[in-house]
PDB file of N, CA, C and O in Angstrom:
ATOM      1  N   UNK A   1      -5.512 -12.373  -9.450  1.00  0.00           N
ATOM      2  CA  UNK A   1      -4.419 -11.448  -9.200  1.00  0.00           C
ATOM      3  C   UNK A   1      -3.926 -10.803 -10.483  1.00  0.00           C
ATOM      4  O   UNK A   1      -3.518  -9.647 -10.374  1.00  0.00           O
ATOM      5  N   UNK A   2      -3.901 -11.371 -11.681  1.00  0.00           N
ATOM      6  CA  UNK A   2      -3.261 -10.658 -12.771  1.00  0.00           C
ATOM      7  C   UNK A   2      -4.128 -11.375 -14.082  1.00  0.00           C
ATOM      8  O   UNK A   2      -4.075 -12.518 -14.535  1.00  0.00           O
ATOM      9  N   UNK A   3      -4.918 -10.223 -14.466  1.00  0.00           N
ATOM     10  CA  UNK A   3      -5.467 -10.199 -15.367  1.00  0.00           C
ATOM     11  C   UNK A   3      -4.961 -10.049 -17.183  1.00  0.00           C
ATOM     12  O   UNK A   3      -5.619 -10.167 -18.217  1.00  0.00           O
ATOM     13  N   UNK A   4      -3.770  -9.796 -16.974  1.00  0.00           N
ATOM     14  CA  UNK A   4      -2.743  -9.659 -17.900  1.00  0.00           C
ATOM     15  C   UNK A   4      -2.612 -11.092 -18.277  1.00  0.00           C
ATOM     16  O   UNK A   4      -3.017 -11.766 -19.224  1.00  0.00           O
ATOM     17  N   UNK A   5      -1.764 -11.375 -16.998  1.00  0.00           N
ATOM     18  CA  UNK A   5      -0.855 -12.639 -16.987  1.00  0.00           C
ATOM     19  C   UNK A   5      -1.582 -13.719 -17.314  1.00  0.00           C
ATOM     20  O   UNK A   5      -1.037 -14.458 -18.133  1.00  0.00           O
ATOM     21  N   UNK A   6      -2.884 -14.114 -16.844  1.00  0.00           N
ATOM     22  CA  UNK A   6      -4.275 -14.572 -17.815  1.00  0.00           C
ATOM     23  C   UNK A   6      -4.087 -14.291 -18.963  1.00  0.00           C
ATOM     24  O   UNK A   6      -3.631 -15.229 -19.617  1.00  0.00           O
ATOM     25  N   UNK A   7      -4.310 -13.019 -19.707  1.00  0.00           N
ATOM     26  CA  UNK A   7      -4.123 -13.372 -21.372  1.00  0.00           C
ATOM     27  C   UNK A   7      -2.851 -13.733 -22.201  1.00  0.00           C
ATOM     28  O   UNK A   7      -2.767 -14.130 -23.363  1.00  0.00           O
ATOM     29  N   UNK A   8      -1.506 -13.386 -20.909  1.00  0.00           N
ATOM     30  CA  UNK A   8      -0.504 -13.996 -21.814  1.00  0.00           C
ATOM     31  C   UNK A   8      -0.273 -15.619 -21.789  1.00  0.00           C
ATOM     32  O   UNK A   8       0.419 -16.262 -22.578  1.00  0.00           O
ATOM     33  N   UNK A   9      -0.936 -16.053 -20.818  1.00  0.00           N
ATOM     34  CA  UNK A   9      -0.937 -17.065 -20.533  1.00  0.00           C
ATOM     35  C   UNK A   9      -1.701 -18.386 -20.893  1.00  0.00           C
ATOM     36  O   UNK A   9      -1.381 -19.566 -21.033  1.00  0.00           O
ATOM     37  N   UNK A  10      -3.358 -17.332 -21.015  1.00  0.00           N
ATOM     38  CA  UNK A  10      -4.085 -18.507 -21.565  1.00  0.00           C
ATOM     39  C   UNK A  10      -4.835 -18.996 -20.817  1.00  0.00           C
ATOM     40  O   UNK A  10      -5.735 -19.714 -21.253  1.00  0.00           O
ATOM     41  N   UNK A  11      -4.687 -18.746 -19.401  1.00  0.00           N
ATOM     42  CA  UNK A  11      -5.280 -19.900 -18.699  1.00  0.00           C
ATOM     43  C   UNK A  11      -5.519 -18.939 -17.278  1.00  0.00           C
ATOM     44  O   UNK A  11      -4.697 -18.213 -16.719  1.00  0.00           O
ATOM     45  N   UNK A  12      -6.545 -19.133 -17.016  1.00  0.00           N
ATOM     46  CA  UNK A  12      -6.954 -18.750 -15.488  1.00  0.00           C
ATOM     47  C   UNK A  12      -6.157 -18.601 -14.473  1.00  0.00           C
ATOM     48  O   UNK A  12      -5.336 -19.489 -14.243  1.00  0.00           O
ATOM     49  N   UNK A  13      -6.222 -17.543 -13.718  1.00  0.00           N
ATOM     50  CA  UNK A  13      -5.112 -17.238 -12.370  1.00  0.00           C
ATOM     51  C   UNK A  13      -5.176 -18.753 -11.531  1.00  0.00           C
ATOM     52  O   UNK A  13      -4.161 -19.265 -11.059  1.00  0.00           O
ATOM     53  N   UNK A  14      -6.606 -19.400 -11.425  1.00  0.00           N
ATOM     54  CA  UNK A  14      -6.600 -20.287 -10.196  1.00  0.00           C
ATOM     55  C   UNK A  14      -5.919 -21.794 -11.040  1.00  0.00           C
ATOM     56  O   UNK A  14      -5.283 -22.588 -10.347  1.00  0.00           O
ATOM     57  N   UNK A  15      -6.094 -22.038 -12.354  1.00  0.00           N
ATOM     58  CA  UNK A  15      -5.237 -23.260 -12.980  1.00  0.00           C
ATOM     59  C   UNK A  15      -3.722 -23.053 -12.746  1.00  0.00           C
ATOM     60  O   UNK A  15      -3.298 -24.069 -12.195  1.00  0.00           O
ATOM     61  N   UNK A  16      -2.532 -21.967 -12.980  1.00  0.00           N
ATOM     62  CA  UNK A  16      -1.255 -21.881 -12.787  1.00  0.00           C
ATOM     63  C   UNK A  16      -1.007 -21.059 -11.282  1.00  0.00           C
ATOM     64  O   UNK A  16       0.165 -21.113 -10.911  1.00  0.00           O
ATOM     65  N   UNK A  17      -1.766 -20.452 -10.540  1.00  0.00           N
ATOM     66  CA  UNK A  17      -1.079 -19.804  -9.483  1.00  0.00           C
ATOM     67  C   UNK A  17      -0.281 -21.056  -8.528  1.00  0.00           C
ATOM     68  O   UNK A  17       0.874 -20.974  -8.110  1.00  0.00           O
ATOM     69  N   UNK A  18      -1.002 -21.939  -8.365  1.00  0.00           N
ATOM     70  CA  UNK A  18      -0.217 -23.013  -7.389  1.00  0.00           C
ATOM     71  C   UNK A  18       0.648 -23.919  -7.611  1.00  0.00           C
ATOM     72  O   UNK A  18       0.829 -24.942  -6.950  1.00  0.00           O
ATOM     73  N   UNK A  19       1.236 -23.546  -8.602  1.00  0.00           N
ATOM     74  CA  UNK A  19       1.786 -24.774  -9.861  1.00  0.00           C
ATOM     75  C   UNK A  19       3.233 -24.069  -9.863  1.00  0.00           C
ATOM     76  O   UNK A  19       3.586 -23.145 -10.595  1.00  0.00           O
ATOM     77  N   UNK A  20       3.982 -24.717  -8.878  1.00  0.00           N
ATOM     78  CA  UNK A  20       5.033 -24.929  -8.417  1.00  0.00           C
ATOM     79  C   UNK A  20       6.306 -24.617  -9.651  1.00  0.00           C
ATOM     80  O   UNK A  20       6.549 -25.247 -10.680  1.00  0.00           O
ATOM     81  N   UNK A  21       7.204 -22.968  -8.878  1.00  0.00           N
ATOM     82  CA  UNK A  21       7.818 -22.566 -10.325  1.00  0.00           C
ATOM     83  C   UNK A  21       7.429 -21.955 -11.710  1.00  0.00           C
ATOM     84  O   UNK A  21       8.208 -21.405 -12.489  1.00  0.00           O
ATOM     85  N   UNK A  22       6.119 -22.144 -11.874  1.00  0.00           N
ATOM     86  CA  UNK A  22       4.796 -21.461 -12.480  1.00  0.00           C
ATOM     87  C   UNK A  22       5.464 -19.905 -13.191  1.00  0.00           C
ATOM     88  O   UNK A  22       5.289 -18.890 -12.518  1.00  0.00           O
ATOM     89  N   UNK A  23       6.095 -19.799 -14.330  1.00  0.00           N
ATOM     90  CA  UNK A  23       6.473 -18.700 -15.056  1.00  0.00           C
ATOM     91  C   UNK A  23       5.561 -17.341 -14.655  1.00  0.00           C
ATOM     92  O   UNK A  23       6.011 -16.297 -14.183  1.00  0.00           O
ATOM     93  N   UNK A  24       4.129 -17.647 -14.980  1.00  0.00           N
ATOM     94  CA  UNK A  24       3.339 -16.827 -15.399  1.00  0.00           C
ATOM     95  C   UNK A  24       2.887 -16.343 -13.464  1.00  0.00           C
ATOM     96  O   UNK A  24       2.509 -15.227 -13.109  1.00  0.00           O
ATOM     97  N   UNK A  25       3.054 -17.358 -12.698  1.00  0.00           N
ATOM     98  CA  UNK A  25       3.083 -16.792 -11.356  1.00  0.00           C
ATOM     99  C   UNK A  25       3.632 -15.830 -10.888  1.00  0.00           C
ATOM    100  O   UNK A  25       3.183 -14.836 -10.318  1.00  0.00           O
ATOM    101  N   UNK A  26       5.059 -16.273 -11.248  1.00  0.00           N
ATOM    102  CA  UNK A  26       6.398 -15.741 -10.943  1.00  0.00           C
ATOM    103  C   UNK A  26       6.018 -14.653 -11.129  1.00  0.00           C
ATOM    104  O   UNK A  26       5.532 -13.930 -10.258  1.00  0.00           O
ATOM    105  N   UNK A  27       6.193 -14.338 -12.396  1.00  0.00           N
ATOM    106  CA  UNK A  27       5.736 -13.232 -13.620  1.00  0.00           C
ATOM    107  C   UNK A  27       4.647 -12.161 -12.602  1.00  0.00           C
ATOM    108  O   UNK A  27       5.035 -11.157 -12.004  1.00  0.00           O
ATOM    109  N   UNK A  28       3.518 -12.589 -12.612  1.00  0.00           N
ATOM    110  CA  UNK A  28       2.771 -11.462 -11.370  1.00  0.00           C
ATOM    111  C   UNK A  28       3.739 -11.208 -10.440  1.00  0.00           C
ATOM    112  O   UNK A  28       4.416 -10.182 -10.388  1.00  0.00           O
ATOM    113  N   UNK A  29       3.806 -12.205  -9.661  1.00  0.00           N
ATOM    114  CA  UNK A  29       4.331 -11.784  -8.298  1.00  0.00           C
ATOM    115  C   UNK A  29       5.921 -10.662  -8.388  1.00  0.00           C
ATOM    116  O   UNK A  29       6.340  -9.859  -7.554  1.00  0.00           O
ATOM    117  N   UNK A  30       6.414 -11.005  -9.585  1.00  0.00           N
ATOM    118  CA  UNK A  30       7.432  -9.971  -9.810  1.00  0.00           C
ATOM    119  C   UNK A  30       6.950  -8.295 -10.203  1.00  0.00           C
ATOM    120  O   UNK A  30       7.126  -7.270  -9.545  1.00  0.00           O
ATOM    121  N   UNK A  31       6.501  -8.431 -11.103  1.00  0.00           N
ATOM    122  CA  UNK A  31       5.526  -6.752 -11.764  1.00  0.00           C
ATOM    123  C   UNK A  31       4.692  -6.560 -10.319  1.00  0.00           C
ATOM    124  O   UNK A  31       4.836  -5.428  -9.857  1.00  0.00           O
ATOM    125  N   UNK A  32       3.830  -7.470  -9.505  1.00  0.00           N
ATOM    126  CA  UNK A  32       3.621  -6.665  -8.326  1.00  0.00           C
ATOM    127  C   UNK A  32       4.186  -5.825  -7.598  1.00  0.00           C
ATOM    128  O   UNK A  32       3.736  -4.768  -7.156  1.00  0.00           O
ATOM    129  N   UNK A  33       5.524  -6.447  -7.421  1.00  0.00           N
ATOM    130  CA  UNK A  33       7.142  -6.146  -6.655  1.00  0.00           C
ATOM    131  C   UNK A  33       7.271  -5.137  -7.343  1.00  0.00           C
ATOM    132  O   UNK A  33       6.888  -4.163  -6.695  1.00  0.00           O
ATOM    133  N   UNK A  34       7.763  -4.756  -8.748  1.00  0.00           N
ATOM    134  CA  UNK A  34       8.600  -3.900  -9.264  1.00  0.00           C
ATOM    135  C   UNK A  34       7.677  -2.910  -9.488  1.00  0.00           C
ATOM    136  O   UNK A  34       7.829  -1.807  -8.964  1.00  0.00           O
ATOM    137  N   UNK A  35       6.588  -3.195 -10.311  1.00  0.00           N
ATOM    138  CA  UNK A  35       6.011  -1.911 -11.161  1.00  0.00           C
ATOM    139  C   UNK A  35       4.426  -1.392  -9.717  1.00  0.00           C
ATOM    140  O   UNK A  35       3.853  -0.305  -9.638  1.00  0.00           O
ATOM    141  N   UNK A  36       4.158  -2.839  -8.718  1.00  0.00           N
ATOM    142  CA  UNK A  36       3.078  -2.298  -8.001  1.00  0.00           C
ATOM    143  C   UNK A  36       3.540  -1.748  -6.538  1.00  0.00           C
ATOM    144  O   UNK A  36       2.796  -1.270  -5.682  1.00  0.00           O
ATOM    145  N   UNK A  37       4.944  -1.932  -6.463  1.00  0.00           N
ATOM    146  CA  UNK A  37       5.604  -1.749  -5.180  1.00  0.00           C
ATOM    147  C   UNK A  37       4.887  -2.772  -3.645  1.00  0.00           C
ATOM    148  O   UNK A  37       4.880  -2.319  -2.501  1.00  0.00           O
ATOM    149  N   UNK A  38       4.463  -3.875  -3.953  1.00  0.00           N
ATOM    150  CA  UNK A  38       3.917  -4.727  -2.985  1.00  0.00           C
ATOM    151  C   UNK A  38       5.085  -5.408  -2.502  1.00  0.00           C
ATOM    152  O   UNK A  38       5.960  -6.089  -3.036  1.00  0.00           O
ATOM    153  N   UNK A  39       4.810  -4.976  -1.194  1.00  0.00           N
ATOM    154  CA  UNK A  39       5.443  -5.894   0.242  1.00  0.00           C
ATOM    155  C   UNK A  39       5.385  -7.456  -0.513  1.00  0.00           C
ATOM    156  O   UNK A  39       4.582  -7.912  -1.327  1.00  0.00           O
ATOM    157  N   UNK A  40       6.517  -8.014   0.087  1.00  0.00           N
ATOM    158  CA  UNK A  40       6.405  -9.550  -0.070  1.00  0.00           C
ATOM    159  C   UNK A  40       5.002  -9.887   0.657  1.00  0.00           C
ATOM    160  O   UNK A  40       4.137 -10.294  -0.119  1.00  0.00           O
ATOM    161  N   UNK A  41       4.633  -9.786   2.002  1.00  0.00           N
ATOM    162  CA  UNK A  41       3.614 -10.138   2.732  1.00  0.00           C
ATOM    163  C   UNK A  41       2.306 -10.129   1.876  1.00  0.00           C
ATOM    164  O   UNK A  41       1.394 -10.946   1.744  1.00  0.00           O
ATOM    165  N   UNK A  42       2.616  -8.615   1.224  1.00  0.00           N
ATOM    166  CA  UNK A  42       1.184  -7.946   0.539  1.00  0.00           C
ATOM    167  C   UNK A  42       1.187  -9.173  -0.506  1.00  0.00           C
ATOM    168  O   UNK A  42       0.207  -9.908  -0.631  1.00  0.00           O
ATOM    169  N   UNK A  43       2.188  -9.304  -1.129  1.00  0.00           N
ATOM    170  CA  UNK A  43       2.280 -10.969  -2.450  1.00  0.00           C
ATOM    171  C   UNK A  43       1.861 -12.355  -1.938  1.00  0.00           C
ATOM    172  O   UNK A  43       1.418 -13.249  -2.658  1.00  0.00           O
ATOM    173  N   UNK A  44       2.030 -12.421  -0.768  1.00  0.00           N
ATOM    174  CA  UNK A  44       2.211 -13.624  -0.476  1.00  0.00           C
ATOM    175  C   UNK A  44       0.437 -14.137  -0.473  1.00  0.00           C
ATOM    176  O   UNK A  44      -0.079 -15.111  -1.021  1.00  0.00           O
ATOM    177  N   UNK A  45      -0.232 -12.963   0.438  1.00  0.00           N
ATOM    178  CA  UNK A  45      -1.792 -13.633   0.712  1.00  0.00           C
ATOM    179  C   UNK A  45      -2.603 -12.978  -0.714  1.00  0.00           C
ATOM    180  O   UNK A  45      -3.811 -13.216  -0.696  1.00  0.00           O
ATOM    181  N   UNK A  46      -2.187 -12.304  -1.763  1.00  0.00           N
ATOM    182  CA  UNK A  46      -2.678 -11.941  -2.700  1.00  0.00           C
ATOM    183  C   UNK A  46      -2.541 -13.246  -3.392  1.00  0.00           C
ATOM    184  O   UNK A  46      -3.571 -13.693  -3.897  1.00  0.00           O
ATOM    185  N   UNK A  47      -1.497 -13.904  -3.499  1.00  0.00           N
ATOM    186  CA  UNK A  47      -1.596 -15.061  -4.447  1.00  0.00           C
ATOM    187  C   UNK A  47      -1.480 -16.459  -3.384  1.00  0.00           C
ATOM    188  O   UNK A  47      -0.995 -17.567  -3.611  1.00  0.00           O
ATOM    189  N   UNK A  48      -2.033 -15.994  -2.341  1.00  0.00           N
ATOM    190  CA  UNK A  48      -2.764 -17.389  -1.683  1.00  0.00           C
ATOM    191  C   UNK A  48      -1.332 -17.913  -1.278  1.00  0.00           C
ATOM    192  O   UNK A  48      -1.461 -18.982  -0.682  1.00  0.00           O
ATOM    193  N   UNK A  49       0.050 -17.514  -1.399  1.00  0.00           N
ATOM    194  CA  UNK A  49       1.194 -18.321  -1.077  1.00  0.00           C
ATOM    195  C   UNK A  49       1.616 -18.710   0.800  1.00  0.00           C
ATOM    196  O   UNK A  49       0.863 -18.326   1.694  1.00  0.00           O
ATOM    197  N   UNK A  50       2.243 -19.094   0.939  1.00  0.00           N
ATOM    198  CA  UNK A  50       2.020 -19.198   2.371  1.00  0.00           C
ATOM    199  C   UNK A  50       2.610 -18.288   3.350  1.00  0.00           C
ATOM    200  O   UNK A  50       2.308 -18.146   4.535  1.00  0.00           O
ATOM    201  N   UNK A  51       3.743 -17.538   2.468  1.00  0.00           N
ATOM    202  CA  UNK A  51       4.446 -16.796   3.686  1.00  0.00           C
ATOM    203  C   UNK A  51       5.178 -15.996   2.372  1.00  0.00           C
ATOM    204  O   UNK A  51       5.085 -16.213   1.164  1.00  0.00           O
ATOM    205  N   UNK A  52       6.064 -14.818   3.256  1.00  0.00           N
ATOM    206  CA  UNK A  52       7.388 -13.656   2.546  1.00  0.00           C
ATOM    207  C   UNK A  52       8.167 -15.024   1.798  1.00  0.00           C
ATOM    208  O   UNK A  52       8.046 -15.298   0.604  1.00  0.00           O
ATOM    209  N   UNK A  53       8.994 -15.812   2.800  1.00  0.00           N
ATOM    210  CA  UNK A  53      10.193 -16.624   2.032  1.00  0.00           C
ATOM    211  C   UNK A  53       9.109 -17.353   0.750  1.00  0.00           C
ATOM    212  O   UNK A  53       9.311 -17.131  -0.444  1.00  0.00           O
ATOM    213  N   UNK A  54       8.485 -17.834   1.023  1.00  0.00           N
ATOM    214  CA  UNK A  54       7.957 -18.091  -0.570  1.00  0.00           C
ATOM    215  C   UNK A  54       7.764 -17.299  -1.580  1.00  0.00           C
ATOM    216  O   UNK A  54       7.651 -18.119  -2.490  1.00  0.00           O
ATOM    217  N   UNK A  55       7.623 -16.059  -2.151  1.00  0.00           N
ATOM    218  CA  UNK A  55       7.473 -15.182  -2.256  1.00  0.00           C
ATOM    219  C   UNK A  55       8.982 -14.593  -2.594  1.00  0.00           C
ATOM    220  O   UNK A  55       8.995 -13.893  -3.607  1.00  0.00           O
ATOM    221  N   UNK A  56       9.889 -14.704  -2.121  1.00  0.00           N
ATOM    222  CA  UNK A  56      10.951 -14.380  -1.976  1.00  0.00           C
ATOM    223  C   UNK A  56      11.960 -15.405  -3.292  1.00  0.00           C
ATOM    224  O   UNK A  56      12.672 -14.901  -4.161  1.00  0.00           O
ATOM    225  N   UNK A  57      11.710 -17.022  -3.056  1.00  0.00           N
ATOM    226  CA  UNK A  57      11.967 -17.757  -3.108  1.00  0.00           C
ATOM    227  C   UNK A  57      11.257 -17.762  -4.856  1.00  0.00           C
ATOM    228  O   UNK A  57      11.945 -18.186  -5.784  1.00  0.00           O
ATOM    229  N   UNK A  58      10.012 -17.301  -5.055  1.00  0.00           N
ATOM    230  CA  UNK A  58       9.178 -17.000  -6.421  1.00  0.00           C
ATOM    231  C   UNK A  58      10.587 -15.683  -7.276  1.00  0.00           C
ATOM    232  O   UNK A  58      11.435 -15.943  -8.130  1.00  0.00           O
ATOM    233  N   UNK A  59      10.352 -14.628  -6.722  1.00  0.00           N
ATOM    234  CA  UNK A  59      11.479 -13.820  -6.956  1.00  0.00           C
ATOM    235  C   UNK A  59      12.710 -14.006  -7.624  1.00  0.00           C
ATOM    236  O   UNK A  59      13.048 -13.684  -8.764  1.00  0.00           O
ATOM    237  N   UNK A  60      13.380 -14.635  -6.632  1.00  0.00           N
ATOM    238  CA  UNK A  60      14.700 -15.047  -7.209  1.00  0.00           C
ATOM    239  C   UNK A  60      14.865 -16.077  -8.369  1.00  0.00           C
ATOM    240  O   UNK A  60      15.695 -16.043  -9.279  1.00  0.00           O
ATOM    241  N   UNK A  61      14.197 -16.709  -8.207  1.00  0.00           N
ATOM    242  CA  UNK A  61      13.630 -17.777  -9.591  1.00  0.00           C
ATOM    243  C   UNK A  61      13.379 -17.380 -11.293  1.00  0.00           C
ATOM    244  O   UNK A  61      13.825 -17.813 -12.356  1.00  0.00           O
ATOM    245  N   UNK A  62      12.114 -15.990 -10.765  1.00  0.00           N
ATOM    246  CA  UNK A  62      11.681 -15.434 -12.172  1.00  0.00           C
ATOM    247  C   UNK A  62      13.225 -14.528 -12.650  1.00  0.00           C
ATOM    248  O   UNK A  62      13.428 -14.207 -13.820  1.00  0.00           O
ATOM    249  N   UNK A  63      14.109 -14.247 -11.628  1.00  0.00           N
ATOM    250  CA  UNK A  63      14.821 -13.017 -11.864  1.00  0.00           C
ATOM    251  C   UNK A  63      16.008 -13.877 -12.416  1.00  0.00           C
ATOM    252  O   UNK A  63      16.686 -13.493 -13.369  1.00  0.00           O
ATOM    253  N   UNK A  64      16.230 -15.099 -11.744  1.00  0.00           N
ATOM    254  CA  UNK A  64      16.996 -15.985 -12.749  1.00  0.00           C
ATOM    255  C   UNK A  64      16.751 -16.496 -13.772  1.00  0.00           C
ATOM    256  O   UNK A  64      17.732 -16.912 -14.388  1.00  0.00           O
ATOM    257  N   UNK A  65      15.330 -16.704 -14.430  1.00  0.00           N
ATOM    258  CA  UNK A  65      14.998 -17.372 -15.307  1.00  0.00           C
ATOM    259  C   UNK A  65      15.135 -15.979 -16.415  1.00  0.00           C
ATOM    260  O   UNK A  65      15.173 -16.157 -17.633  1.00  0.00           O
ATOM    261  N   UNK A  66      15.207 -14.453 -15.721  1.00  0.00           N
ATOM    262  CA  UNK A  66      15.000 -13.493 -16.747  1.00  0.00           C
ATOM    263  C   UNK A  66      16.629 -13.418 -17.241  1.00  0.00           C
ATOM    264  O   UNK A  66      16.951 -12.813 -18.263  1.00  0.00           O
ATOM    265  N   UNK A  67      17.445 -14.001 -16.515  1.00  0.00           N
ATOM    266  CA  UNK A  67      19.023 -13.523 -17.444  1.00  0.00           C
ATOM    267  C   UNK A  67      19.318 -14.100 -18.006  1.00  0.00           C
ATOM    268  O   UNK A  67      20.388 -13.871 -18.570  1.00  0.00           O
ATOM    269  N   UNK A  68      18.410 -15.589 -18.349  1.00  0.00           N
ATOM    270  CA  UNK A  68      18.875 -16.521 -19.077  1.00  0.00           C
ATOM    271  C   UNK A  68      17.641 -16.876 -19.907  1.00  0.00           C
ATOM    272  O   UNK A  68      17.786 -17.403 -21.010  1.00  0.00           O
ATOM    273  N   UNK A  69      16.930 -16.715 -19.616  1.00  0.00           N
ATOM    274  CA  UNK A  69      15.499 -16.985 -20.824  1.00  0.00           C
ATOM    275  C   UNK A  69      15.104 -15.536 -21.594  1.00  0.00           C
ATOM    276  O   UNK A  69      14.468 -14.608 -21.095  1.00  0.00           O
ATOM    277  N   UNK A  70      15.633 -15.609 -22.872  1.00  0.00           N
ATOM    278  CA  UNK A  70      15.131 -14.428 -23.830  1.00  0.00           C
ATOM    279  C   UNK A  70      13.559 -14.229 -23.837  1.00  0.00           C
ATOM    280  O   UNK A  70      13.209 -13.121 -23.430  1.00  0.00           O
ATOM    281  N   UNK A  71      12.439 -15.181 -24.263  1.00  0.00           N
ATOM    282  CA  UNK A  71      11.478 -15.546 -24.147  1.00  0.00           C
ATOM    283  C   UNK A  71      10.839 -14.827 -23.198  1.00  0.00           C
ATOM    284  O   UNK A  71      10.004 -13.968 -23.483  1.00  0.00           O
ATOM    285  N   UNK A  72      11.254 -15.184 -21.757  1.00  0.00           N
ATOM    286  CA  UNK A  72      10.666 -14.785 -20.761  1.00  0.00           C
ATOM    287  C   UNK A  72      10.422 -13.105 -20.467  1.00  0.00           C
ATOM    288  O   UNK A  72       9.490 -12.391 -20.095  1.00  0.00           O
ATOM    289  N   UNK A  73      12.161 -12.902 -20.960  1.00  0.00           N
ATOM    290  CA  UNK A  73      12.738 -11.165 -20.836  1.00  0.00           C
ATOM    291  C   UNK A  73      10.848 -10.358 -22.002  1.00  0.00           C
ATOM    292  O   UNK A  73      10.113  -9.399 -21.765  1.00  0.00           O
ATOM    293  N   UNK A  74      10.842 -11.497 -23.225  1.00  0.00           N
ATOM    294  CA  UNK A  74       9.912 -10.632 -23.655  1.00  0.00           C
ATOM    295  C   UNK A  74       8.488 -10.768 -23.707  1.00  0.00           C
ATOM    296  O   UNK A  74       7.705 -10.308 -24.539  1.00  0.00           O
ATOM    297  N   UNK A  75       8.202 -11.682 -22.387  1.00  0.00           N
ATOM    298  CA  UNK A  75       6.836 -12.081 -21.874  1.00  0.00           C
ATOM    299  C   UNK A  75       7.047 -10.822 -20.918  1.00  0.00           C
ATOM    300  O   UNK A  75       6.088 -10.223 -20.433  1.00  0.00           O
ATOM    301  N   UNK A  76       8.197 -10.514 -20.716  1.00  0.00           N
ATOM    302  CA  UNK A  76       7.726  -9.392 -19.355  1.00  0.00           C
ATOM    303  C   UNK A  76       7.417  -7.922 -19.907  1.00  0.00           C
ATOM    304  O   UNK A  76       6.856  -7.047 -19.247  1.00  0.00           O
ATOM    305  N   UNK A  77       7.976  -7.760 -21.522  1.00  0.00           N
ATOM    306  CA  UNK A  77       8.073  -7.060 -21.744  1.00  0.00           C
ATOM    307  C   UNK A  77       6.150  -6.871 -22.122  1.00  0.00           C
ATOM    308  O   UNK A  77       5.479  -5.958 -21.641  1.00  0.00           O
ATOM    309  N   UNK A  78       5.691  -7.754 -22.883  1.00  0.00           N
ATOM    310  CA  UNK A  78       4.653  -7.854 -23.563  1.00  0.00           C
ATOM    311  C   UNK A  78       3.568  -7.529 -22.754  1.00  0.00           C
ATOM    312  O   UNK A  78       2.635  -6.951 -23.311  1.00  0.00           O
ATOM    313  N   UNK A  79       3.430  -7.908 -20.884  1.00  0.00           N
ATOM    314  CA  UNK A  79       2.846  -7.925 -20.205  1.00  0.00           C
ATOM    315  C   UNK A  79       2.963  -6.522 -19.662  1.00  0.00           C
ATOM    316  O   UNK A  79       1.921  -5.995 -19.271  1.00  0.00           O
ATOM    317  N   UNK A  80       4.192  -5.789 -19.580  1.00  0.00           N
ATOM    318  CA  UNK A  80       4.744  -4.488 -18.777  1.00  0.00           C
ATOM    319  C   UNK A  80       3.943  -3.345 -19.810  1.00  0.00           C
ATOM    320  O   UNK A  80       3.180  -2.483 -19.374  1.00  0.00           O
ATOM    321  N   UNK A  81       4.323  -3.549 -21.429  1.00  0.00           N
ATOM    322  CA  UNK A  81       3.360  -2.468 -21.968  1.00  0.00           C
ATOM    323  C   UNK A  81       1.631  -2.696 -21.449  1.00  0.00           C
ATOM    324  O   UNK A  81       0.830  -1.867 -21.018  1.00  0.00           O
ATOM    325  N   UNK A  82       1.489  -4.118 -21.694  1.00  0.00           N
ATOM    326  CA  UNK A  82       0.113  -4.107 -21.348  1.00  0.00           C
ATOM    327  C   UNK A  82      -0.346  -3.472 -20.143  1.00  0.00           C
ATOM    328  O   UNK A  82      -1.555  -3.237 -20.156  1.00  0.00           O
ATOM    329  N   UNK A  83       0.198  -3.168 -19.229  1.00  0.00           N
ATOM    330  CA  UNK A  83      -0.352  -1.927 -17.940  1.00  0.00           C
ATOM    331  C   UNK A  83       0.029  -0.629 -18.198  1.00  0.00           C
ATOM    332  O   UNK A  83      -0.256   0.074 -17.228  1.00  0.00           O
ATOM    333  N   UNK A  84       0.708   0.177 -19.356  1.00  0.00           N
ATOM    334  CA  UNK A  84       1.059   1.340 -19.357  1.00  0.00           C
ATOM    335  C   UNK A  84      -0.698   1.249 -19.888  1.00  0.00           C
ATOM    336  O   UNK A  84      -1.405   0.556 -20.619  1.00  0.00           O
ATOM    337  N   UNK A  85      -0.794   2.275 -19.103  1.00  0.00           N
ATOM    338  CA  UNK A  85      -2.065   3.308 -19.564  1.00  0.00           C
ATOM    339  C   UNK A  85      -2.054   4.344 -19.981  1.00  0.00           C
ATOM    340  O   UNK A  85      -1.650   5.399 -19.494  1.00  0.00           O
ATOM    341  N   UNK A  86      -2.776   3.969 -21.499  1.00  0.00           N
ATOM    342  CA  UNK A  86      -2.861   5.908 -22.391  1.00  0.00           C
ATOM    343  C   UNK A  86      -3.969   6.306 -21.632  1.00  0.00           C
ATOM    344  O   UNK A  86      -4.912   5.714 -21.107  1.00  0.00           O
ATOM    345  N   UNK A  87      -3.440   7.976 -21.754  1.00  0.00           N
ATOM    346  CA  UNK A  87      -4.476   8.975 -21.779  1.00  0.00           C
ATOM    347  C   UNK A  87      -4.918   9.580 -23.272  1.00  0.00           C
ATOM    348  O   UNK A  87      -5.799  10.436 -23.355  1.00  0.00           O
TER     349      UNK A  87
END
C-alpha cells in the first residue's frame, strides 16, 4: 500500500501493516484519506483491515498522535513532499 511509508519506515508494508496502532500504518491510511481522497471502505480492504470503524478508529489515533507528537507532524511532512511530483 505505501511505498513511501516503506522507506520512512524501513521495513516492509506486510511486517508493520497489522501491528496494532502501527505509526507508519496509521500514517498511509491517513495521506490515503487526505492527499488520495479514499473512502474509509476503499482503506479498509487496501490495507487488509477489517471494516470502515477500524479505519476510522486508525484515523483518529494518527490525528491524535499528530497534535502531540512533533516527530510524527514531521514524518508526515517528510513522506507528504515525497509524493509531490516535479515536472
Amino acid at each position: 500500500m505505501s511505498g513511501k511509508g516503506e522507506k520512512v519506515k524501513g521495513e516492509k508494508w506486510e511486517e508493520f501493516r497489522d501491528r496494532h496502532g502501527d505509526g507508519g500504518r496509521n500514517l498511509a491510511l491517513y495521506l490515503g484519506r487526505r492527499e488520495g481522497g479514499l473512502t474509509l471502505a476503499e482503506l479498509a480492504k487496501g490495507a487488509g483491515l477489517k471494516g470502515e470503524a477500524s479505519v476510522a478508529m486508525c484515523l483518529r489515533r494518527f490525528g491524535a498522535r499528530l497534535d502531540q507528537d512533533p516527530a510524527e507532524r514531521e514524518r508526515l511532512t517528510t513522506v507528504t513532499q515525497m509524493l509531490i511530483v516535479r515536472s
